[in-house]
C-alpha positions as CSV (number, residue, x, y, z in Angstrom):
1,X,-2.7,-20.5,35.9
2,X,-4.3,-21.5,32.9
3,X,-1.4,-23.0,31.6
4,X,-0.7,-24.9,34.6
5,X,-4.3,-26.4,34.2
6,X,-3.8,-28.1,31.1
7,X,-0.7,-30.0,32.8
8,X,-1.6,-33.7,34.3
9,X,-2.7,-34.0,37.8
10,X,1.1,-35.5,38.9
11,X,2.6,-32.9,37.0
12,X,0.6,-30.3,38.6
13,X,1.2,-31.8,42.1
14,X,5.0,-31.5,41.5
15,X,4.4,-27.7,39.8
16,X,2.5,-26.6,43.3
17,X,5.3,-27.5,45.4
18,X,7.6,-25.5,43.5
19,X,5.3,-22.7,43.8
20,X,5.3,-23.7,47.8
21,X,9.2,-23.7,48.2
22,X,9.2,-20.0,46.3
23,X,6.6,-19.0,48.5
24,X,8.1,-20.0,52.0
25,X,11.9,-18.8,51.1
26,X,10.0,-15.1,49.7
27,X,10.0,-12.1,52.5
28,X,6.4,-12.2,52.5
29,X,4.1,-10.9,55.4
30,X,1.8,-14.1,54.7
31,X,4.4,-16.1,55.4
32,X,5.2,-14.4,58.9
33,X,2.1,-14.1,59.9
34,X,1.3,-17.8,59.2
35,X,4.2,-18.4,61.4
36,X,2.6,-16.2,64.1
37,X,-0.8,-17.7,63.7
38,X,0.9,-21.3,64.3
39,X,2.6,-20.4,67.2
40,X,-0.1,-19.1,68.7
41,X,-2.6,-21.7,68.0
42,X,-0.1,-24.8,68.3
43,X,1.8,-23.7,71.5
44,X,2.6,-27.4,72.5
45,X,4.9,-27.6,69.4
46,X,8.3,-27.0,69.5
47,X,9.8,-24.2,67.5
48,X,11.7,-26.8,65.2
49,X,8.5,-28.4,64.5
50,X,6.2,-25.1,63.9
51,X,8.9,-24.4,61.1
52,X,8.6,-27.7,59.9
53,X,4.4,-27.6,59.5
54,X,5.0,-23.4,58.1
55,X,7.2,-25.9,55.6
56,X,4.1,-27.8,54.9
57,X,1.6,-24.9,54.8
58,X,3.9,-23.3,52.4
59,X,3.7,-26.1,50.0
60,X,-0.3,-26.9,50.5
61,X,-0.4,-22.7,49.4
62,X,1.5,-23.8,46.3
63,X,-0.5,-26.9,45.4
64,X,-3.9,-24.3,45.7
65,X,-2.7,-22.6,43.3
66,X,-2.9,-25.2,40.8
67,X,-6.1,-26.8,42.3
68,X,-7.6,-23.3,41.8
69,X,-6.3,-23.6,38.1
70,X,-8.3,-26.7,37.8
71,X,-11.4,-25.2,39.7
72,X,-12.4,-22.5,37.1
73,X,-11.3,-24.5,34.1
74,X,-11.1,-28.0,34.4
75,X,-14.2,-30.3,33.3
76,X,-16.3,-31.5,35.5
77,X,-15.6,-35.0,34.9
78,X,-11.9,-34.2,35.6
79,X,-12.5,-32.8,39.4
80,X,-15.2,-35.1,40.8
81,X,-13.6,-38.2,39.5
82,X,-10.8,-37.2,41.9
83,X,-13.8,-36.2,45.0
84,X,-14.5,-38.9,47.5
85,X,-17.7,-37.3,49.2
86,X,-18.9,-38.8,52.6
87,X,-22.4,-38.3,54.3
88,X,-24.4,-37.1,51.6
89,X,-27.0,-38.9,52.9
90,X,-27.1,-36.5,55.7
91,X,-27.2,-33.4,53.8
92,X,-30.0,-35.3,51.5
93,X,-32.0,-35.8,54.6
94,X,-31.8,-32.5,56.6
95,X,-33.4,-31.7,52.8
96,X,-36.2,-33.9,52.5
97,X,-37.4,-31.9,55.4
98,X,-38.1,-28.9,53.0
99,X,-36.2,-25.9,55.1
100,X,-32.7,-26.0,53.5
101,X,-29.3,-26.6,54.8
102,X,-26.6,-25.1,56.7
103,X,-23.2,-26.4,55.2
104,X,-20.3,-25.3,57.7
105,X,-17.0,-25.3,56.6
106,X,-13.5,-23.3,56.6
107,X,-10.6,-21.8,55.3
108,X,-8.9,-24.4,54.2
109,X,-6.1,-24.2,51.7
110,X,-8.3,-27.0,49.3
111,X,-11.6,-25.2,49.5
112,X,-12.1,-23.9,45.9
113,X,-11.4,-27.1,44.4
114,X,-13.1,-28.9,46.8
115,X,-16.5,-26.9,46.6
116,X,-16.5,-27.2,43.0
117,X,-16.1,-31.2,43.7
118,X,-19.2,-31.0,46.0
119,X,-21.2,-28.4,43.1
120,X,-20.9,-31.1,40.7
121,X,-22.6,-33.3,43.2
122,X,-25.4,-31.3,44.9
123,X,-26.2,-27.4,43.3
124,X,-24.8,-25.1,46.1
125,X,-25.4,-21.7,47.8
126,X,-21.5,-20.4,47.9
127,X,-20.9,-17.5,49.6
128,X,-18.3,-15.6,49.0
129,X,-16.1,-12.1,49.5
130,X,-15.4,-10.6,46.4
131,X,-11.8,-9.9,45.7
132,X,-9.9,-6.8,45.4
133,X,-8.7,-7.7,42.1
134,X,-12.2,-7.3,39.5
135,X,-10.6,-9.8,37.0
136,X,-10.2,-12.8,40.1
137,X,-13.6,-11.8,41.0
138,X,-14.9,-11.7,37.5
139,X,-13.5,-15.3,36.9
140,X,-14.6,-16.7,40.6
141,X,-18.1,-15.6,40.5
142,X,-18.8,-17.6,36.9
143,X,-17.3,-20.3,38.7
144,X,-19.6,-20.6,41.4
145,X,-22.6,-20.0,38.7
146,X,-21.8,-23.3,36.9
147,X,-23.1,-25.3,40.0
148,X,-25.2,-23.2,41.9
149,X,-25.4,-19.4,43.2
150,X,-22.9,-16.9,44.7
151,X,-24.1,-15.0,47.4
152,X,-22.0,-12.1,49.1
153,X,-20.8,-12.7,52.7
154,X,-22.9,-10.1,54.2
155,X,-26.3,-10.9,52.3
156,X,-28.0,-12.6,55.1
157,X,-31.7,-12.0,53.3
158,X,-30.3,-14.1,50.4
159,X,-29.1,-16.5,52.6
160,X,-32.5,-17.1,54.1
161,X,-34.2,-17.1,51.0
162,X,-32.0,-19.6,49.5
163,X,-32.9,-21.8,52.5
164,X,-36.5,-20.6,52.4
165,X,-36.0,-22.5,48.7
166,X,-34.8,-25.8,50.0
167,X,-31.4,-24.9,49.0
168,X,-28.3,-25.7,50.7
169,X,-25.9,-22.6,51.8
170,X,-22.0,-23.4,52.1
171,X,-21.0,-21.2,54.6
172,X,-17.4,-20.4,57.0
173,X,-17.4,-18.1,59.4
174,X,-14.0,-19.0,60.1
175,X,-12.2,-15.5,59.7
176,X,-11.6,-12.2,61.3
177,X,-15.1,-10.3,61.6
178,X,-15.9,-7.1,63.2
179,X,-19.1,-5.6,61.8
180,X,-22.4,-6.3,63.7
181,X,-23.0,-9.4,64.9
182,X,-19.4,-9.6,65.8
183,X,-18.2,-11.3,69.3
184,X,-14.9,-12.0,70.8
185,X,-15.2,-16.2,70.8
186,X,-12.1,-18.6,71.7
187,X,-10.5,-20.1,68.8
188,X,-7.6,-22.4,70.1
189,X,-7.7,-20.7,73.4
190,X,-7.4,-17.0,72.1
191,X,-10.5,-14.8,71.8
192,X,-11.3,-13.7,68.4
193,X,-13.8,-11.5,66.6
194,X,-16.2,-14.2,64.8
195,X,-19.3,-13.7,63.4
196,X,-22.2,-15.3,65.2
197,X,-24.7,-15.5,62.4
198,X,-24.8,-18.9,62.0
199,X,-26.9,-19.2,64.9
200,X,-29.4,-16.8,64.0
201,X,-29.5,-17.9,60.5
202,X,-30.7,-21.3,61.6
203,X,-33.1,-20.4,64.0
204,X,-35.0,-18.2,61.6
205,X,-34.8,-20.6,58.7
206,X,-35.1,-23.8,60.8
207,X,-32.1,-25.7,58.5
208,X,-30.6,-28.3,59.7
209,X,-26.5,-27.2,60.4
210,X,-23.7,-29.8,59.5
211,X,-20.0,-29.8,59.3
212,X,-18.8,-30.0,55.6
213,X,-14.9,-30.2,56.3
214,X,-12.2,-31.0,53.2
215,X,-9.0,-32.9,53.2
216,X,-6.5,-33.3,50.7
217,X,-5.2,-36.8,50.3
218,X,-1.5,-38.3,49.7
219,X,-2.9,-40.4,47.0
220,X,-3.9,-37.2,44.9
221,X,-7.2,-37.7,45.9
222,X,-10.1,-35.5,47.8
223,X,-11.9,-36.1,51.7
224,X,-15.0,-34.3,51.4
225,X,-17.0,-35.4,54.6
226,X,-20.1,-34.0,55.5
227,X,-21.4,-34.5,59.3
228,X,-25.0,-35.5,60.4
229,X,-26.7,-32.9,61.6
230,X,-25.5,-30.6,64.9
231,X,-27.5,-31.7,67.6
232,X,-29.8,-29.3,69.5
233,X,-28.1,-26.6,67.5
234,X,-29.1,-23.5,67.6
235,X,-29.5,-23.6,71.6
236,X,-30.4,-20.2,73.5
237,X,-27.3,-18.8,73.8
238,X,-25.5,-17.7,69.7
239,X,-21.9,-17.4,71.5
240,X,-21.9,-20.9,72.9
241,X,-23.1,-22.2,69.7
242,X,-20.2,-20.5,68.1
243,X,-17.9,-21.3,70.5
244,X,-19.3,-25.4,69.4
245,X,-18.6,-24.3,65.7
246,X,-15.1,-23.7,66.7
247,X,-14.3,-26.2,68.3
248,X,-15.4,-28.6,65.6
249,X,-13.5,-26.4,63.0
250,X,-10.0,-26.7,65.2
251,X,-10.9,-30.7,65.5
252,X,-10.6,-31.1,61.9
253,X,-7.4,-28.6,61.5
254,X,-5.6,-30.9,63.8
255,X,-5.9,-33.5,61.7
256,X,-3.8,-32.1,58.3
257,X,-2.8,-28.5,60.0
258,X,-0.7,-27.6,57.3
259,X,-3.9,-27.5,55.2
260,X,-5.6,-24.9,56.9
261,X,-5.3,-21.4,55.8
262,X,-2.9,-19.6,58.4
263,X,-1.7,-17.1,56.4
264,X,-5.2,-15.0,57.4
265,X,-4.3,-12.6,60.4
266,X,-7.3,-14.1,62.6
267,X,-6.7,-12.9,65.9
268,X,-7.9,-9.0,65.7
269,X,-9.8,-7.3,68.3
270,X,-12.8,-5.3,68.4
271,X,-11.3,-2.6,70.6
272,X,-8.6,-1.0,71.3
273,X,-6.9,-2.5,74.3
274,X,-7.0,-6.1,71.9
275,X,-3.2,-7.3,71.9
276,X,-1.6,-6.7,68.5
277,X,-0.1,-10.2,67.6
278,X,1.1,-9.1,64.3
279,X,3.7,-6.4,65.0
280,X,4.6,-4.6,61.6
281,X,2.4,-6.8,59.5
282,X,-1.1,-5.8,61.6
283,X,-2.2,-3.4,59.3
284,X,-1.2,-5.5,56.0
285,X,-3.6,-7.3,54.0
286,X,-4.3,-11.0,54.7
């Protein structure tokens, strides 16, 4: 990966789709279980054309590779002159008010590279699972220090004080979640463990909650758009604000759905009696 980073941005481009077409012709379980996620989510599609986006998905997988290359080494004026970033102004303005702000994003294949666009921009709050693997977690964690402050995914007192700061916390609560807080909420029509803490973090912080949503761009280029404000968000009741959160996440993965990151095994239960959607790959990794 480090090698691939010193290639140009074409080259690397052309590099990631190699990477793609090795991934999606491998037996891996990510690849079947992407396949399962699209089929569940996208029912409307025909099978010849939900092997056609796990085509695409395989190749946006390759081309993160090299955009995570670029995210821990690259220079900053490398990555943001590639970042077109929308709606600042509403992230600037939910923090003139002095009680942070909620970014809301998701799993999307172009997130590392596209949060290190947006750190170069505004310092952020990332938070972040640590990986398995101490070396990737080693080299991700002085990543997110160059711009701002890594925060672990179940840290909610950090979060808080961060947006007790006047900070602004990047945040997705996009993938499978069954500790507390958990509730089974719709995602495309299926019921899904989520964590509701997005809710409750805004109420007891009083920050402002936008959508801060990525795209990857034909011309080379990065989307970064970030949303005014949620209206009336939080409201009473944290699983229909959740269940709003998801529908805006499954807006935006309709418009580039090969970008999102489907190779996650999202649809697990918090009982027994859930459907297992994954067959022989349920209990692997994802």
């Amino acid at each position: 990966m480090r090698g691939v980073e010193l290639l140009p941005v074409p080259l690397q481009r052309r590099v990631g789709a190699a990477f793609g077409l090795l991934i999606r012709h491998l037996p891996l379980a990510y690849v079947r279980i992407a396949r399962r996620n699209i089929e569940l989510c996208l029912p409307n599609l025909s099978a010849t054309e939900r092997e056609r986006l796990l085509d695409r998905h395989c190749r946006s997988l390759g081309l993160a590779i090299c955009e995570t290359a670029m995210t821990w080494w690259s220079k900053d004026a490398r990555v943001s002159e590639l970042a077109e970033v929308q709606g600042l102004e509403h992230l600037q303005a939910a923090l003139e008010l002095g009680r942070g702000a909620i970014l809301l994003g998701g799993h999307f294949t172009t997130l590392e590279l596209t949060t290190r666009m947006l750190g170069t921009v505004v310092p952020l709050n990332i938070i972040f699972r640590p990986s398995k693997n101490a070396l990737l977690t080693d080299i991700m964690f002085r990543n997110f220090q160059r711009h701002g402050k890594p925060i672990a995914y179940d840290d909610i007192r950090a979060m808080v004080r961060a947006l007790k700061r006047n900070e602004p916390v990047w945040y997705a609560a996009d993938q499978s979640y069954r500790n507390k807080g958990a509730a089974m909420v719709d995602f495309f029509g299926i019921p899904a463990a989520t964590n509701t803490a997005t809710s409750r973090l805004a109420r007891i912080s009083g920050a402002r909650v936008m959508t801060y949503f990525p795209q990857r761009l034909e011309s080379g280029r990065y989307r970064i758009v970030i949303s005014a404000p949620i209206e009336n968000f939080p409201g009473p009741d944290p699983l229909e604000d959740t269940q709003r959160l998801n529908a805006l996440l499954e807006q935006q993965i309709l418009k580039a759905p090969e970008q999102y990151l489907w190779v996650h095994r999202r649809f697990k239960g918090l009982s027994a009696d859930y459907p297992n959607y994954y067959g022989r790959d349920a209990r692997r990794p994802s």
